[in-house]
C-alpha positions in Angstrom: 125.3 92.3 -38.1 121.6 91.2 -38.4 120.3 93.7 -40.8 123.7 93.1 -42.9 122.8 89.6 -43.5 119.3 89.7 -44.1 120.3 92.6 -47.0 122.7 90.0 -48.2 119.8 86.9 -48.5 117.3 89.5 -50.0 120.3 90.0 -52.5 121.1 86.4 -53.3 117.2 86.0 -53.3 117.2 88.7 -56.2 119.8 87.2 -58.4 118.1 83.7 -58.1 115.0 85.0 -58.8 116.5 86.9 -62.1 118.0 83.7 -62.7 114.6 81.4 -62.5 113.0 84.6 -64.9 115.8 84.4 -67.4 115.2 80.4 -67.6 111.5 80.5 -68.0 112.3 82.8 -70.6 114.4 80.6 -72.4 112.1 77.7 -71.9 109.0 79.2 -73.1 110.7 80.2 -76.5 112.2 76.9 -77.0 108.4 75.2 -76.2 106.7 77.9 -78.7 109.8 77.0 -81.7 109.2 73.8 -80.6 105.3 73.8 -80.8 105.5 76.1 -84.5 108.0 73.2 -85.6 105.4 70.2 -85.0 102.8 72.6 -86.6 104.6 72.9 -89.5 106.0 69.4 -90.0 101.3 68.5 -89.7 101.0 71.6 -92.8 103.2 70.0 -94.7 101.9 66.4 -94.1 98.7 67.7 -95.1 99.6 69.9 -97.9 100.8 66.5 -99.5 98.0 65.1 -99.3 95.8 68.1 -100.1 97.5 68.9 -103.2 97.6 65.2 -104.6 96.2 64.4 -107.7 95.4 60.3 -106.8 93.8 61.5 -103.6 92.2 64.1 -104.8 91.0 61.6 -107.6 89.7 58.9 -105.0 87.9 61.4 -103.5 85.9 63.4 -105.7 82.2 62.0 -106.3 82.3 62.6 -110.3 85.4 62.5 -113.0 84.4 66.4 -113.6 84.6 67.5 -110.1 87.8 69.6 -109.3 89.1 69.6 -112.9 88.2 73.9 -113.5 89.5 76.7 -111.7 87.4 77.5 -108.9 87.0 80.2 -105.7 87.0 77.3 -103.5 89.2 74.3 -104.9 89.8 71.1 -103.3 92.4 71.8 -100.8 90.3 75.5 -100.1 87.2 73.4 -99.4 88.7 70.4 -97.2 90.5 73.4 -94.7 87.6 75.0 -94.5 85.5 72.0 -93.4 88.5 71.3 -90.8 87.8 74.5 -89.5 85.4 73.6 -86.8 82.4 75.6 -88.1 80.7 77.7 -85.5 78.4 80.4 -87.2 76.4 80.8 -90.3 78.4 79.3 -93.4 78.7 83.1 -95.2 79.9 84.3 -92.4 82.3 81.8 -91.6 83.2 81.8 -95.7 84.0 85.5 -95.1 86.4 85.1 -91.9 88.0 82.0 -94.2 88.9 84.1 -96.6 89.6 87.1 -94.5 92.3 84.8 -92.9 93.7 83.1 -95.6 94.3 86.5 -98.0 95.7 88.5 -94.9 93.0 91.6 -95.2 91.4 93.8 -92.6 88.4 93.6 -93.8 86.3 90.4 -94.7 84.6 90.6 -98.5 82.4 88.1 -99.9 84.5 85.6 -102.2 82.6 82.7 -102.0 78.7 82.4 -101.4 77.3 79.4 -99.4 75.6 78.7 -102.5 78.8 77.9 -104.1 79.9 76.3 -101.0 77.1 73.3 -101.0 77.6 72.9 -105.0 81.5 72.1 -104.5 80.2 69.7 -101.0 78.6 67.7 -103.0 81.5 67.1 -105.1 83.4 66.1 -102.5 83.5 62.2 -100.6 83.4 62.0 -96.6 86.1 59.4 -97.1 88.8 61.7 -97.7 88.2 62.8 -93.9 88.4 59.4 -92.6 91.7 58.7 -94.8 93.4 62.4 -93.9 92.4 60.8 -90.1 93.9 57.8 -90.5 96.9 59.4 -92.0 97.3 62.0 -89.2 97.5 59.1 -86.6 99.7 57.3 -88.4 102.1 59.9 -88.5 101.5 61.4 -84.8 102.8 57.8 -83.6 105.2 57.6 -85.7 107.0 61.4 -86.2 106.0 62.0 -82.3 106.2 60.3 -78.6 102.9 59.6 -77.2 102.1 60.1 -73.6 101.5 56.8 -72.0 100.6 56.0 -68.4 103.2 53.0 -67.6 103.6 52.6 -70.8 100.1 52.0 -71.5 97.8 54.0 -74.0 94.8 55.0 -72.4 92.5 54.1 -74.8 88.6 55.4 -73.8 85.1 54.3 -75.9 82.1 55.9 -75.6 78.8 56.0 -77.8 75.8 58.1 -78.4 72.9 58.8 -80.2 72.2 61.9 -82.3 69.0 63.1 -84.1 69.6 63.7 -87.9 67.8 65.8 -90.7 64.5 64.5 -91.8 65.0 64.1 -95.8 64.6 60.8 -97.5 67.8 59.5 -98.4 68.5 59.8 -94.5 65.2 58.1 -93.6 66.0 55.2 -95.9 69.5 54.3 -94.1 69.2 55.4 -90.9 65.0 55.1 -90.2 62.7 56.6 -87.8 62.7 56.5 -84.4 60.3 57.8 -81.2 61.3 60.9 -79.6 60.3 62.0 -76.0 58.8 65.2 -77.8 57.5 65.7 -81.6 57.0 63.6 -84.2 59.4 59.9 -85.4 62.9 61.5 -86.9 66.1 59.9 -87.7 68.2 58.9 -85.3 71.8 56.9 -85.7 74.5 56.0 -83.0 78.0 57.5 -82.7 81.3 56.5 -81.0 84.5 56.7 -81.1 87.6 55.6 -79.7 90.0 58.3 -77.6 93.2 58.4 -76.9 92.3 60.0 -73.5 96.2 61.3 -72.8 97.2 62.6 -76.3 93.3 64.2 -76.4 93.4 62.7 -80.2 90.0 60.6 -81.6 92.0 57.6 -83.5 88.7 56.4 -85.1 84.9 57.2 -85.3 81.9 55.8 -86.7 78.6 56.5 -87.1 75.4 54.1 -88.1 72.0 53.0 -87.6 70.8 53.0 -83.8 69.5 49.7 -83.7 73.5 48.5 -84.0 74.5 48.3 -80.6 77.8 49.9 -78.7 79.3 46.9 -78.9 79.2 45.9 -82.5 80.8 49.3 -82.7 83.5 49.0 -80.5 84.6 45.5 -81.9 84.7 47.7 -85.4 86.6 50.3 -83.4 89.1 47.9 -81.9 90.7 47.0 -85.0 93.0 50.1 -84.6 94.1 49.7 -81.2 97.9 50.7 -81.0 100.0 48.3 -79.7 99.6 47.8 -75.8 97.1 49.9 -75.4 94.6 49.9 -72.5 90.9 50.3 -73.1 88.7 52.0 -70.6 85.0 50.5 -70.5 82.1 51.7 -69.7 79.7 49.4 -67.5 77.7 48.7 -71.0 80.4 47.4 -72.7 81.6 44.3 -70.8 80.9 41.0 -72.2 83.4 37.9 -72.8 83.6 38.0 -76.6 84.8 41.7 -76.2 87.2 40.7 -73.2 88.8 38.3 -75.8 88.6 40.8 -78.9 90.6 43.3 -77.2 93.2 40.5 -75.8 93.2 39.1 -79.5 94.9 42.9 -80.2 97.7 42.3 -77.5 96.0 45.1 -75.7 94.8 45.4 -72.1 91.4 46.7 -70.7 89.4 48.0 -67.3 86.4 48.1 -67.1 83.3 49.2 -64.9 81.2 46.3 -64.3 77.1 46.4 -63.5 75.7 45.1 -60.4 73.7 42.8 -62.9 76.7 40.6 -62.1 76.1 37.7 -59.7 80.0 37.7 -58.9 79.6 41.3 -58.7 76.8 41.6 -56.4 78.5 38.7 -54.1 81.3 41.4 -53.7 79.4 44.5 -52.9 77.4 42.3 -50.3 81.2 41.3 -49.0 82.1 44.3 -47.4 85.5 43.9 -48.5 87.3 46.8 -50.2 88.9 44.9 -52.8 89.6 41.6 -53.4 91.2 39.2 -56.9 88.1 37.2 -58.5 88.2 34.9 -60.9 85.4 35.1 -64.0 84.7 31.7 -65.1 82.9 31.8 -68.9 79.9 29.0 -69.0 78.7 27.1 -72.0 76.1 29.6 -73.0 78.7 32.8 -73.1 81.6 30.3 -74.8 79.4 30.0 -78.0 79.8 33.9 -78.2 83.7 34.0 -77.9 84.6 33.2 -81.7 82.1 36.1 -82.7 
């Protein structure tokens, strides 16, 4: 009687487990059709785009540029930029072309000669419009993962060194490195929407503007509701109000620099509800 029913639950455990395999199945098809779909609805937002004369007109640096036949036209050149280079630009050209003409073997089509020529025919504004664009139609076309119903919004900044050569000297200017000689140095952020893993806006300048000048730049595109994640550099009251000003939310890490702060810490207490009171020297700042 024993071994009967344990050969009928190994059975039943069988079929289920058929069943669960045949489901996954199913599943994982309908994610990959779904995931090609949402691919190809992005291709053809960008091929309108791409293959538009007015913004392929706002975009070029001279009337002449883009008007010939080329190897590498506009919409060629832009993809390829997208691309995420890695390697050495011929070699990269090569693999571009390799993929895009469907051949086993990768021939030289374009040099990197030709490359920088048609570069410098081309604006960095059309990236930050085809950005802009993008976001614009993720919000809209798709659902955005929210964390009760917030967006998580993150900023962070950095500092990068940039090539030495004079039109980069001029804007950006020289600053002291740990090692070596003065170089160029300017200050990056951008804003993050940490659950969709999407960069809604970026921008790059001089380093002696400060994070927060940059995030009050950044903060004109917050989406509605949104909650921004600070850094401990960031918090100040003017910002505090910018962000509210953009019916938005925000949390933020705080420095012991803080009297309030360091009065908590010295507390003991786990947590506790304070209240920030703004004086008369940080009101002035608050219609910045």
């Amino acid at each position: 009687m024993v071994y009967y029913y344990t050969i009928t639950t190994l059975q039943l455990l069988g079929k289920r487990r058929n069943l669960c395999q045949k489901k996954n199945q199913i599943l994982r098809k309908l994610a990959w059709k779904l995931l090609f779909q949402n691919c190809a609805k992005l291709i053809r937002f960008l091929k309108k785009f791409l293959f538009s004369k007015e913004f392929i007109n706002k975009h070029k640096t001279s009337p002449k540029a883009f008007t010939r036949q080329r190897k590498l036209p506009f919409h060629l050149l832009v993809c390829f930029l997208l691309n995420l280079i890695k390697g050495s630009y011929q070699s990269e050209l090569d693999r571009f072309f390799q993929a895009i003409t469907r051949t086993t073997i990768a021939k030289r089509v374009v040099s990197k000669a030709a490359l920088a020529k048609a570069r410098m025919k081309l604006s960095y504004e059309a990236f930050i419009e085809l950005n802009h664009h993008l976001i614009n139609c993720f919000q809209v076309d798709f659902k955005p993962i929210t964390w009760h119903g917030f967006r998580l919004m993150s900023i962070d900044g950095s500092t990068v060194k940039l090539p030495k050569t004079k039109d980069i000297i001029e804007h950006f200017g020289t600053w002291k490195v740990r090692q070596g000689d003065p170089c160029p140095m300017a200050r990056i952020s951008q804003l993050f929407d940490s659950l969709n893993k999407i960069t809604v806006k970026a921008i790059i300048s001089p380093k002696n503007i400060g994070e927060r000048k940059h995030a009050a730049s950044l903060f004109s595109t917050l989406p509605y509701n949104a909650l921004v994640l600070l850094d401990r550099g960031y918090p100040a009251f003017w910002l505090f109000k910018l962000i509210l000003s953009e019916r938005s939310h925000f949390c933020a890490r705080i420095s012991r620099k803080w009297v309030i702060v360091r009065k908590f810490i010295n507390s003991g207490k786990k947590e506790k509800i304070i209240q920030l009171r703004q004086t008369r020297k940080k009101s002035k700042y608050l219609s910045i």
